[in-house]
C-alpha positions in Angstrom: 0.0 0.0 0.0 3.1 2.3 0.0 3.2 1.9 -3.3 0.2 4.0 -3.4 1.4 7.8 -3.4 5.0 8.8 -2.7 5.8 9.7 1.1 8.9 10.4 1.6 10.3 10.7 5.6 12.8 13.6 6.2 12.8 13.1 9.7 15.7 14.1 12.8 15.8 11.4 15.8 13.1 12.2 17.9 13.5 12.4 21.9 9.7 10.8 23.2 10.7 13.3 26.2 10.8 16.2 24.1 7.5 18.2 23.6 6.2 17.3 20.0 6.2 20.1 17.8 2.5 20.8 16.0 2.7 22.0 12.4 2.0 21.0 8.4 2.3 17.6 7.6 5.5 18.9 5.1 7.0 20.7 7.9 7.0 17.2 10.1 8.3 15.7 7.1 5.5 13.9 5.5 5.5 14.6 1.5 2.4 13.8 -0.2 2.8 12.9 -3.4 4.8 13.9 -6.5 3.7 17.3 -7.7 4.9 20.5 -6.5 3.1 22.8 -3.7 2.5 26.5 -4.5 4.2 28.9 -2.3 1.7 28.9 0.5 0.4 25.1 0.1 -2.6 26.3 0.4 -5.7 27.1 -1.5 -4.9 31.1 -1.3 -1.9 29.8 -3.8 -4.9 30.4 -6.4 -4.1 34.3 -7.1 -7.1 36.4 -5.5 -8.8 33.9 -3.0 -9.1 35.1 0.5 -10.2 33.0 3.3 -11.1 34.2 7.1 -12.0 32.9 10.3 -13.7 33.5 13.1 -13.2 31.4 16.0 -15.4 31.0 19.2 -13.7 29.0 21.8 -14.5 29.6 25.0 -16.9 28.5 27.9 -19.2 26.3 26.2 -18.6 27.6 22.5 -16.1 25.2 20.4 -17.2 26.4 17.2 -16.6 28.9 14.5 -17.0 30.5 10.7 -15.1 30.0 7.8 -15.5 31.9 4.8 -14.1 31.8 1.2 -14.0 34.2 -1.6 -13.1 32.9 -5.3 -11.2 36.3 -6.1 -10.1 39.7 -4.3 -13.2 41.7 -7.0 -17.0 42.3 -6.9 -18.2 38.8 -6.5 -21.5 39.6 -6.9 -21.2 41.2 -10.4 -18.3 38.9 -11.1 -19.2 36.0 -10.6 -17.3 32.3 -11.5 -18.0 29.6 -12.6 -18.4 26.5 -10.2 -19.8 23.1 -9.5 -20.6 20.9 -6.8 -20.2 16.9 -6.1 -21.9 15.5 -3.0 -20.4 11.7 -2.4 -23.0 11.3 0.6 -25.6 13.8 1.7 -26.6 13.5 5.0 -25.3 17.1 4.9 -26.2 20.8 4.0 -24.6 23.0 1.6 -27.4 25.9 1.0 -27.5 27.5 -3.1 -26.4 23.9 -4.4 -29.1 24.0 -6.3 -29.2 27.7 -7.7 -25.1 26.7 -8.5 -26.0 23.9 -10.3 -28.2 25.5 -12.6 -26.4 28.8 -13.6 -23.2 27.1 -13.2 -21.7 29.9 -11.5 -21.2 31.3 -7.8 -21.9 34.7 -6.9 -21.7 35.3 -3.5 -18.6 34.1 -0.7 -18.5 30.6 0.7 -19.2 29.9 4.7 -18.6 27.0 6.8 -20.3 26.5 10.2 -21.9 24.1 12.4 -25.0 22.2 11.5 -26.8 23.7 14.1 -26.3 27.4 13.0 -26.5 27.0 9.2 -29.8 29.5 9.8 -27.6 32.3 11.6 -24.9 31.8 8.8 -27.4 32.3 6.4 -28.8 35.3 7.9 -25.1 36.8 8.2 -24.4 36.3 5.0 -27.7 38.5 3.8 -26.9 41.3 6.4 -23.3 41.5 4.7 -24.2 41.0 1.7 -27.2 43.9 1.9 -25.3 46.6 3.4 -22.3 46.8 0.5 -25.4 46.2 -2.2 -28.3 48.4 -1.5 -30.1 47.2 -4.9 -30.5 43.6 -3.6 -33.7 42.6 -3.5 -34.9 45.6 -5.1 -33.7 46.4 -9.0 -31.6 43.6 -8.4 -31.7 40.2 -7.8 -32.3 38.3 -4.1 -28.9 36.4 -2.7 -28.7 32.9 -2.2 -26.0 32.1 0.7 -24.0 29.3 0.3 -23.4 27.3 3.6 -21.8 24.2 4.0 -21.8 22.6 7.6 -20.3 19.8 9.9 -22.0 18.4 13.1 -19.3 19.8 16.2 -21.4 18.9 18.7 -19.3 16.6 20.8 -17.4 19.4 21.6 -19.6 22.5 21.2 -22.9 23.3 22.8 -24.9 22.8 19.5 -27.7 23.5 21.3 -26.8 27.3 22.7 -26.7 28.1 18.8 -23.3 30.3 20.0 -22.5 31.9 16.5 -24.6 35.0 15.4 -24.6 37.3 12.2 -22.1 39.4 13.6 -19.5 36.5 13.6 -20.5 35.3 10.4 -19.6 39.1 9.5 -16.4 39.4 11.2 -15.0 36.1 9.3 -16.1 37.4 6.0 -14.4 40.6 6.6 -11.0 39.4 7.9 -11.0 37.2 4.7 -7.4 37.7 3.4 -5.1 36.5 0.7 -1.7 34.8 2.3 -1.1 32.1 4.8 -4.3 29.9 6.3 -4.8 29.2 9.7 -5.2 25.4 10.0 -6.4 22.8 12.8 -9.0 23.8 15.8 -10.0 27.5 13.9 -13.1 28.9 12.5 -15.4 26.4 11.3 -12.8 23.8 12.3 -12.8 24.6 16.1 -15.1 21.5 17.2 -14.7 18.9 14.3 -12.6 15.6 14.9 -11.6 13.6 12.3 -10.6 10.0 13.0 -11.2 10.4 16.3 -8.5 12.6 16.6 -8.7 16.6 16.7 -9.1 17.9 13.0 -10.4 20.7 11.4 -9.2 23.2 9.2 -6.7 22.0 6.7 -5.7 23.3 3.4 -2.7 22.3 0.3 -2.2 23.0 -3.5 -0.9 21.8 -6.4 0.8 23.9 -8.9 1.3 22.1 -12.9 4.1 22.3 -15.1 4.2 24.6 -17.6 3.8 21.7 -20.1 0.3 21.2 -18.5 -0.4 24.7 -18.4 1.0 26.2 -15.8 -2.3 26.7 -13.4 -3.2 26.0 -9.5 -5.6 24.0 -7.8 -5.7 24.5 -4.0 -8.2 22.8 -1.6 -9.4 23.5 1.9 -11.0 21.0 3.8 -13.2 20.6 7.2 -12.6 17.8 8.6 -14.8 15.9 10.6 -15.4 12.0 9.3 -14.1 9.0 9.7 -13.4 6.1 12.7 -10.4 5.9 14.1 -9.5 2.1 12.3 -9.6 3.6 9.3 -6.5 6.3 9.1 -3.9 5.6 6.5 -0.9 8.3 6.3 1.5 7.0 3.2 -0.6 3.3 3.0 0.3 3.1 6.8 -2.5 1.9 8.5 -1.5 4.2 11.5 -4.8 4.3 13.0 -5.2 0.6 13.8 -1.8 0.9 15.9 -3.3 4.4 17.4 -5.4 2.4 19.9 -5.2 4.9 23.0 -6.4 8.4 23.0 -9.8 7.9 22.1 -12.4 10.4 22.9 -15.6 8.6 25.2 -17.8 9.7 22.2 -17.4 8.7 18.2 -18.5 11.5 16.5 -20.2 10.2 13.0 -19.5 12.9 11.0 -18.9 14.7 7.6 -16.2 16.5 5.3 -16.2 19.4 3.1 -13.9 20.3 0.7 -13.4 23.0 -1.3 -11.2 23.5 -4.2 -10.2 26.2 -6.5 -7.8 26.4 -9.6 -6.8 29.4 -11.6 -7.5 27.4 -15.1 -10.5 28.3 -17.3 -13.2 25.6 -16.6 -17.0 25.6 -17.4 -19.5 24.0 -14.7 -19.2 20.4 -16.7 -15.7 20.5 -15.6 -15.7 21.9 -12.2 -18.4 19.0 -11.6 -15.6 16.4 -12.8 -12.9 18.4 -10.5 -14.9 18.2 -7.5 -15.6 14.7 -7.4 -12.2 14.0 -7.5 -12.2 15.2 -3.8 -13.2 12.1 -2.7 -10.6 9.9 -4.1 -8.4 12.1 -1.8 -10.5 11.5 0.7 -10.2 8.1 -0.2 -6.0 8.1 0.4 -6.7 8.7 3.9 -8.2 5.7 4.0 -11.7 7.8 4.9 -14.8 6.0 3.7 -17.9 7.5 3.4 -21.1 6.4 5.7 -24.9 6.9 5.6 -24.5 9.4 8.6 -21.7 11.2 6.6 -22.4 14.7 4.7 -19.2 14.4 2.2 -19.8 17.6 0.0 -17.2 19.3 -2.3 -17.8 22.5 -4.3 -15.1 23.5 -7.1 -14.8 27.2 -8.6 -12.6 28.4 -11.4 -11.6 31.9 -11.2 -10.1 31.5 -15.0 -13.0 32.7 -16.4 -15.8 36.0 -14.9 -19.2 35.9 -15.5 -20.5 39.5 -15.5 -24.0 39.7 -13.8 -24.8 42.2 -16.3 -23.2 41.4 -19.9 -23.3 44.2 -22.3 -24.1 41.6 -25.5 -25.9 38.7 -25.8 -22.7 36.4 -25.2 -20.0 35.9 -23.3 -16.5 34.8 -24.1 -15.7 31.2 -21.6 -12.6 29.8 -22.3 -12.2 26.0 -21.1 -9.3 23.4 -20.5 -9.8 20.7 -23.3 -10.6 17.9 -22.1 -7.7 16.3 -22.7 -5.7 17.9 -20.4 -7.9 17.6 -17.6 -5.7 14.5 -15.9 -3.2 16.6 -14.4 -5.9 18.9 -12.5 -7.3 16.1 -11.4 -3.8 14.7 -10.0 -3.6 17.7 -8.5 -6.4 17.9 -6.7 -6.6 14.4 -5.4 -3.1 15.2 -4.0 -4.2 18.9 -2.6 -7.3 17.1 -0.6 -5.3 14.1 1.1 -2.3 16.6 2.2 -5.2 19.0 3.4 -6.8 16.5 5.7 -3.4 15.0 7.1 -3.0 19.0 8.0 -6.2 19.5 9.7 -4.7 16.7 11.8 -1.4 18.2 12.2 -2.2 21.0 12.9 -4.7 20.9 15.5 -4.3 20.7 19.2 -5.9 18.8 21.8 -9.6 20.5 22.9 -11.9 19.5 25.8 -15.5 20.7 24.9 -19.1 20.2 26.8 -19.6 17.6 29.3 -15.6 16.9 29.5 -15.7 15.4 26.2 -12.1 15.2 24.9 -10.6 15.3 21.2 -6.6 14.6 21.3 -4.2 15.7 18.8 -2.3 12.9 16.5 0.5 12.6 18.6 3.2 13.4 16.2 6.4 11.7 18.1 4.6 8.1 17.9 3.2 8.8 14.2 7.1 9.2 13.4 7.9 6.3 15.0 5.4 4.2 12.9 6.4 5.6 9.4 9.7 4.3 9.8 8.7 0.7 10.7 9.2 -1.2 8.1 
């Protein structure tokens, strides 16, 4: 099982006194496969995607926002063009269905809790209402899109803890750069193999052969049992006996990736269901209590809200050459989950529920068994 994606271990000798360092999965010296990062390794590598948090973690709140946006412009009258997969459903991701009919997205991305998808929602109206007076008027009604995970072994789902000022304050620290990864924003209360997880995001950046473009991904993390954790075709989680919280929390995974090159919907539909088959490195399988929802954009292309001629000019990658995006992205999602486990730290929530970190000394330790 090696065999199937290249980890390569650039690892010091490890003292099991010393305090394990937390970080990225590259910086501990896990390499997931063969193509090259962008700069950041992360889905801001796409030029003009900003992403910002707003984390709530304190007393009984272990919860959060997350929010997206494809490009640094007017998203509103610029929009792009997107899709979205679902692998299992026993999720929400709110304007699916207005994306997959115009093919397009128009207004910013937000992850949450299941339990606050409303407030989300409504924060994402109030935002989106003060910068467009017209809205709902001579213009057209907004359509959020949400997309949530179940945090409630750790968070007091039923306090309903994040409000539309929240949602607010993540959508206007949204910034280009570096992404916070691990037990932040949306990510603050998810577990993901019964280990912490959260936040986690990577890229992929093509030759110049293949065209030169991006795909990053960011992922919440929140699925899959503890047996099932492969890092490198290591079955690491079936040796990781100990640290388990009391409670499994059946949960879900959203992903959501972005590339630079010129795709139409048909295509963005095709990248985003290659999420799961990075999913599927992880060893992560989907359930029937599992919401495993990925949403793809494409800022190559800008779909003006109001054309000034009857068409509009869409370039798209021939199909052809789709196989390296989709390496890409398959790559981008598996070293974005192991990240969202790297990252994040050990968190007691409600009722003395505990979620413990990976703990990175003994995961060394494995990887160089033979």
């Amino acid at each position: 099982m090696r065999n199937a994606f290249l980890l390569t271990l650039l690892l010091p000798a490890y003292s099991r006194a010393a305090d394990p360092p937390r970080g990225r999965a590259r910086e501990l010296g896990l390499i997931v496969g063969v193509r090259p990062t962008g700069k950041l390794n992360a889905i801001t590598d796409v030029a003009g995607v900003r992403v910002g948090h707003r984390t709530l973690d304190q007393g009984r709140a272990r919860t959060g926002v997350t929010a997206i946006f494809p490009h640094g412009g007017d998203l509103w009258r610029e929009k792009v063009p997107a899709a979205v997969s679902v692998l299992n459903g026993n999720g929400e991701l709110t304007g699916a269905h207005w994306i997959g009919t115009q093919g397009a997205l128009e207004v910013p991305i937000v992850l949450t809790n299941t339990m606050s998808v409303g407030a989300a929602m409504d924060g994402v109206i109030r935002w989106l209402l003060a910068k467009y007076p017209r809205i709902g008027l001579s213009e057209d009604v907004a359509i959020p899109t949400v997309a949530e995970c179940d945090d409630s072994t750790l968070n007091d789902a039923r306090a309903l803890l994040v409000s539309s000022a929240d949602v607010a304050a993540a959508l206007d620290s949204a910034a280009e750069g570096p992404v916070a990864e691990g037990a932040v924003g949306a990510g603050t209360g998810m577990m993901a193999f019964d280990f912490k997880g959260g936040i986690g995001t990577s890229s992929r950046v093509l030759s110049k052969e293949e065209g030169g473009w991006t795909v990053g991904a960011l992922v919440n993390a929140n699925m899959a049992k503890r047996e099932d954790l492969l890092i490198g075709g290591v079955p690491v989680g079936r040796k990781l006996k100990d640290l388990m919280p009391k409670v499994h929390q059946e949960g879900s995974i959203i992903v959501v990736l972005a590339t630079d090159a010129p795709l139409d919907h048909l295509r963005l539909s095709r990248l985003a269901s290659r999420a799961s088959l990075g999913l599927a490195r992880t060893g992560a399988t989907s359930h029937h209590g599992s919401g495993d929802l990925f949403l793809a954009f494409s800022t190559g292309n800008r779909i003006p809200r109001a054309p000034k001629g009857m068409t509009i000019p869409l370039a798209v990658v021939a199909d052809g050459n789709l196989d390296p995006l989709f390496d890409g992205a398959q790559e981008a999602v598996e070293e974005a989950i192991l990240n969202s486990l790297t990252a994040a730290r050990t968190t007691e929530g409600r009722d003395g529920n505990v979620a413990y970190a990976l703990p990175i000394d003994r995961l060394k330790t494995l990887l160089r068994e033979p």
